[in-house]
VOGUMI-865651 format. One record per residue (C-alpha): x, y, z. Coordinates in steps of 0.05 Angstrom, whole numbers, plus 32768, in hexadecimal, padded with zeros to 4 digits. Last residue first. Layout:
N
XYZ...
***
This chain:
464
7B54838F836D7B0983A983797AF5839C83237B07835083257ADE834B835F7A978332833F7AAC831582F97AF8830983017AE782E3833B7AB382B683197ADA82AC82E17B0F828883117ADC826C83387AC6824D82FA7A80825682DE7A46822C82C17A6681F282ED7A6F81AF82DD7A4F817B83057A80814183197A83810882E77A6C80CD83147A92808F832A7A98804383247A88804082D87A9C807D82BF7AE1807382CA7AD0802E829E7AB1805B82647AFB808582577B058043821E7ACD805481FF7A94808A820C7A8E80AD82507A5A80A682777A2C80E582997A37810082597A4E814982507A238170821E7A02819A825D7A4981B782707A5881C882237A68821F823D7A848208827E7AAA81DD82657ACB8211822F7AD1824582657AF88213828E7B1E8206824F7B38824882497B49825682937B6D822182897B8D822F824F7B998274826B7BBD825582AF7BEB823082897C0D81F2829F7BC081D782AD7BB481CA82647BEF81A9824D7BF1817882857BA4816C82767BB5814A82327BFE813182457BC9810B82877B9480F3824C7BC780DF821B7BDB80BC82487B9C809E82637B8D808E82167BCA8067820E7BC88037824C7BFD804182847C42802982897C50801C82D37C86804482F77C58807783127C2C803B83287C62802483537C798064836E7C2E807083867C2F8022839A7C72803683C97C4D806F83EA7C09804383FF7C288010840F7C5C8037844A7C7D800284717C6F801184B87C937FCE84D77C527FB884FA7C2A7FC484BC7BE07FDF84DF7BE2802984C37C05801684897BD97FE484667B968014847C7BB8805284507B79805A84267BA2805283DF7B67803083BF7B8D7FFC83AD7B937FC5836E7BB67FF9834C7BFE7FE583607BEA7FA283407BDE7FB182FD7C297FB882EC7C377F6C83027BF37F4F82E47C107F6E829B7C4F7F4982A97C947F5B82BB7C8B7F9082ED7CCF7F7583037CB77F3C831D7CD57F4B83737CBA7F8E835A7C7D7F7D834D7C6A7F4D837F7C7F7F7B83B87C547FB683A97C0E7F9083A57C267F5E83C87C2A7F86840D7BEF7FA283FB7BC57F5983F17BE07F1C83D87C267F0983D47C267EB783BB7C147EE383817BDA7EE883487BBC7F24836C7B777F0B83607B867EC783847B907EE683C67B3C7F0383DB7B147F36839E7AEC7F5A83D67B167F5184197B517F5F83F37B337FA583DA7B1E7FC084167B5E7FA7843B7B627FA884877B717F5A84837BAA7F60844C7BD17F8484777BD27F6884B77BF17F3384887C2D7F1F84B67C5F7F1284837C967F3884A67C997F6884757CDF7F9B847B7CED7F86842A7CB97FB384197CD77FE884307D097FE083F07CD3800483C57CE8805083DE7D3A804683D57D308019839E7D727FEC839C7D597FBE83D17D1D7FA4839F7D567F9483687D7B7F7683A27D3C7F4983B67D237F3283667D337EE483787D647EEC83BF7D5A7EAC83D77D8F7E9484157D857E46840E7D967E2884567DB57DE684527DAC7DB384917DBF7D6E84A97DA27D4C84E47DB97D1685147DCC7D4E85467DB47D9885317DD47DB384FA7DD97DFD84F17DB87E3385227D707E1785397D2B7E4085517CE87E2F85547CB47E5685737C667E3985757C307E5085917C317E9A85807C2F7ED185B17C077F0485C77BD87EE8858D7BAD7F1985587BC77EE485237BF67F0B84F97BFE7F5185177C057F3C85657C2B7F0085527C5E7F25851F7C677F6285537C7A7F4885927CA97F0E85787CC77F3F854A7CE07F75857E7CFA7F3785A07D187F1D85647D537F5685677D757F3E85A27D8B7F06857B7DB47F3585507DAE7F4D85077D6A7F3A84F07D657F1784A77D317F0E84807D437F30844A7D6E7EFB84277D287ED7841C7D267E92843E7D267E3E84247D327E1284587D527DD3844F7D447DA5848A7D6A7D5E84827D617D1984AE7D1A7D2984BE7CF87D3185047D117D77851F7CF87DAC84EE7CBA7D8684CF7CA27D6D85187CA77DBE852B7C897DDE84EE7C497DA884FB7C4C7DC485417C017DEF85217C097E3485377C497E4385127C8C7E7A851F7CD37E5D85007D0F7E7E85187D4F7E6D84F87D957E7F85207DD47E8F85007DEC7EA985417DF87EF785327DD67EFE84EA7D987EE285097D617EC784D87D227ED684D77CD77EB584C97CF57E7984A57CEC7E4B846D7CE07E0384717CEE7DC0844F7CED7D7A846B7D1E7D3B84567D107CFC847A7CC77CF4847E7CB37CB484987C917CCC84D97C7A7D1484C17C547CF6848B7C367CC484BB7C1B7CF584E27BFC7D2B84AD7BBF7D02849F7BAE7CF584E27BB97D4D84F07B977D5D84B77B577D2A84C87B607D4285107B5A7D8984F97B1C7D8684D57AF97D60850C7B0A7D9585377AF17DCA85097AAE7DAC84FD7AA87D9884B67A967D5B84BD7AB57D1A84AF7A957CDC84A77AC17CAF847D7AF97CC484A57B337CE9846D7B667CB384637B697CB084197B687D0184197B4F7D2583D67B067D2383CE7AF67D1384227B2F7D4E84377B1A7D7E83FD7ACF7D75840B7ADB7D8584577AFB7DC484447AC67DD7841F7A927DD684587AC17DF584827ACF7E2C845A7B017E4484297B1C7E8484117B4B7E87844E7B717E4984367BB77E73843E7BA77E8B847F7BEF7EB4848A7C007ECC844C7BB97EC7842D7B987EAD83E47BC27E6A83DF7BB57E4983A07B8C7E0A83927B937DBD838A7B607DB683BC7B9A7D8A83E17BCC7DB383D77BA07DF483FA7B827DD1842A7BCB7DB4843F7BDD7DFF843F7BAD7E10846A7BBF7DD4849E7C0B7DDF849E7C297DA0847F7C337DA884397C4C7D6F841A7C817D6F83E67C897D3083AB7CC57D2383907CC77D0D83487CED7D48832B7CBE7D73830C7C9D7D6583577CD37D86836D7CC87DC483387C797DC8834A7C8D7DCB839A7CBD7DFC83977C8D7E2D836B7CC37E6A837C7C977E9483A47C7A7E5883C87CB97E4483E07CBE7E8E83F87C837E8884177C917E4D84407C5B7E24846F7C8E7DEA84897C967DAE84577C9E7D6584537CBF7D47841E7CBC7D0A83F47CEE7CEE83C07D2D7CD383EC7D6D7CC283D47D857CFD83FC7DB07D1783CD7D6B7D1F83A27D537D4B83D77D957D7083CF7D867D79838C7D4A7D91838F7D597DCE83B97D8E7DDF83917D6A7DE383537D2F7E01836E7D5D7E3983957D787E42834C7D377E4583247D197E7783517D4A7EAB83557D967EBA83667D9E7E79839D7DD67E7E83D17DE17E3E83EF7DF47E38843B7E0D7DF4845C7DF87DED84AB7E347DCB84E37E2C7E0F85137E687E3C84EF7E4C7E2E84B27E057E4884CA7E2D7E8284EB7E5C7E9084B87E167E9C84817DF97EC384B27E357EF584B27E387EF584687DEB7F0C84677DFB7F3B84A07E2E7F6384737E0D7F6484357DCA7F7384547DE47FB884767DAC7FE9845A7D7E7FB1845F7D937F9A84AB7D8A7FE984C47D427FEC849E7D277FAE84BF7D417FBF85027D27800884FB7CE27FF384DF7CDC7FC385127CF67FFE854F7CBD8024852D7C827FF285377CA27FDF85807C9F802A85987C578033856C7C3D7FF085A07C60800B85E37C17801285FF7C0C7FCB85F37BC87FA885FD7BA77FDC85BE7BD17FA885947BB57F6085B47B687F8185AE7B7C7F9885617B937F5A854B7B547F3285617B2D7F61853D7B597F5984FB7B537F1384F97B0A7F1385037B037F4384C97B2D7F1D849E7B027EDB84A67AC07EF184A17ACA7F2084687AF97EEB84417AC77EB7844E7A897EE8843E7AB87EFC83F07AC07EB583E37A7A7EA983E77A597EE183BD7A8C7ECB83867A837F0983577ABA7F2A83757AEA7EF783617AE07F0283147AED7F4F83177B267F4783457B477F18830E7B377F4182D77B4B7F8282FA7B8B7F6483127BA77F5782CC7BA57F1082A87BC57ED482C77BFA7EB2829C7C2A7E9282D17C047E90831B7C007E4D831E7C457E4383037C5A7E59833F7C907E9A8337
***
């Protein structure tokens, strides 16, 4: 877990805080809801589009139920191909490893590929604990380093900025920004991409992650928009690249199902810019791939959570949610924002923290997540599970044993319906205490002078 995140209070806090920032919540609106247009013309292209959603899901599903055997088959491939494979428990581990191979190097900078799972494990805060210094090279996540800030989207990890802030960040924070620079999109990008240059030039040790991995040829697939994933892969001496255990696909034939749907459901694209793929060592290169498993088995061992572990890290998600687009990444207190981290954060963390067992209520449960997730994982099911799991607050237990007790017999209910009916007009329209904040967002509903049940009794109780 990033030390950023470490020590934030529950989602309700944090969501309550964020929607309060009038412009945080038009860049998310603006932003999301072009992202989701654009998806939804390159979707409705394809008539085969359900066929390729459910062959995902059955690819995905397949490789879980069988990840012992494809993970040791990856790891002979990579071997096989002149690549070194570590096998990292949880965060501290793949951290540990990572650095010290950098420090093999004799070298103390990196450059680095956009990673979530390096992210997930704070990679960058535990090399610089060890005087090497990572630079993120994707654009977003350069706004994000540089702004000192957290990410707040899988794929458009910046997308709570705008231009005009962005152009702050690069004249505040980077030495070589153009003393004019505006915030013009092109202008942007050419400050980036003249900063970025001669990082990629003297780099000699460059971190990634991966998209997949093939079992069957102990390939790596990275998918970008920017090339700066490409320079990274091929121009320094050693790639180490960080990737969850579930990523895996089993055969090569498999990524073609993959390379339709993650484009299409990320960045409304037919196809992404940039594919890189490499098995092992390429020449004049050396390379270590860190398998990460930190919380995966545990996830893999529920048989209604582990669907999870079929996200491609697309974020179709996240841009059809009510609630993200309102309180935006930072709320969740995840590198996982959004559905997909709001039932993938907690059990990767064990529902550790009082953040972890808010999260699975920070939904309205309207089924939007599943309806566009191009591997059909089900949010909406697994956050039900979730919150079942969760240890609620005193009073709403007491509450649910109260009305439990009530309802298992039809003559205390009939009993307390009477009673209701009889105190209707003593019933506030908010309730006192600690029942006041269900009060707050919604109506008590009108009770009735009469039940139906009292009501039938009354006028055909006497015809049975």
């Amino acid at each position: 877990m990033s030390k950023t995140f470490v020590g934030m209070p529950a989602f309700p806090k944090n969501a309550a805080k964020a929607v309060q920032d009038s412009q945080l919540r038009f860049n998310l609106r603006k932003a999301t809801r072009t992202i989701r247009n654009k998806r939804a013309l390159v979707v409705g292209e394809l008539a085969d589009w359900p066929g390729l959603r459910q062959a995902g899901k059955a690819i995905k599903d397949h490789t879980l139920r069988n990840l012992d055997r494809y993970l040791i088959q990856l790891e002979e491939a990579v071997t096989a191909a002149g690549g070194h494979v570590h096998w990292a428990k949880d965060a501290a581990e793949a951290n540990r490893i990572v650095a010290d191979l950098v420090k093999a190097t004799g070298e103390t900078e990196v450059v680095k590929v956009k990673s979530m799972a390096t992210q997930e494990i704070g990679l960058n805060e535990a090399l610089e604990a060890e005087g090497i210094t990572a630079y993120e090279t994707d654009l977003a996540e350069l706004i994000v380093q540089l702004g000192d800030d957290w990410p707040s989207h899988i794929l458009v990890p910046a997308i709570h900025r705008n231009r005009a802030e962005i152009r702050e960040i690069f004249l505040d924070k980077m030495p070589d920004a153009p003393p004019g620079l505006t915030d013009e999109p092109r202008a942007l990008a050419e400050a980036a991409r003249l900063h970025l240059r001669e990082r990629f030039l003297r780099a000699k040790v460059a971190i990634s992650g991966a998209n997949f991995m093939i079992a069957e040829t102990g390939t790596l697939v990275v998918l970008e928009s920017e090339g700066n994933g490409r320079m990274c892969l091929t121009l320094p001496r050693t790639l180490i690249s960080v990737v969850g255990i579930e990523k895996l696909l089993p055969t090569w034939r498999d990524l073609e199902v993959f390379l339709q749907l993650l484009p299409r459901s990320s960045t409304g694209e037919r196809m992404n810019p940039y594919t890189s793929t490499w098995a092992g060592a390429t020449e004049g290169q050396d390379f270590h791939l860190v398998l990460l498993d930190n919380g995966r088995t545990g996830v893999l061992a529920d048989e209604v959570g582990r669907q999870a572990l079929r996200c491609i890290r697309c974020s179709a998600c996240l841009n059809v949610c009510p609630v993200y687009e309102r309180t935006g990444g930072h709320a969740y207190g995840s590198v996982y924002p959004g559905p997909i981290g709001a039932i993938l954060t907690p059990q990767l963390r064990g529902m550790s923290t009082e953040l972890d067992r808010s999260l699975p209520f920070a939904s309205s449960l309207c089924g939007a997540c599943y309806e566009v997730c191009p591997v059909a994982i089900d949010i909406p099911t697994v956050l039900v599970e979730l919150r079942a799991k969760a240890r609620h607050p005193r009073a709403e237990r007491l509450g649910m044993a109260a009305a439990g007790w009530v309802f298992t017999r039809s003559v205390r209910l009939a009993r307390a319906q009477r009673f209701g009916g009889r105190m209707r007009r003593l019933v506030p329209k908010r309730l006192p205490g600690p029942m006041s904040a269900w009060t707050d967002t919604r109506d008590i509903p009108d009770i009735p002078r009469e039940s139906f049940r009292a009501w039938w009794d009354r006028t055909e109780g006497g015809t049975r």
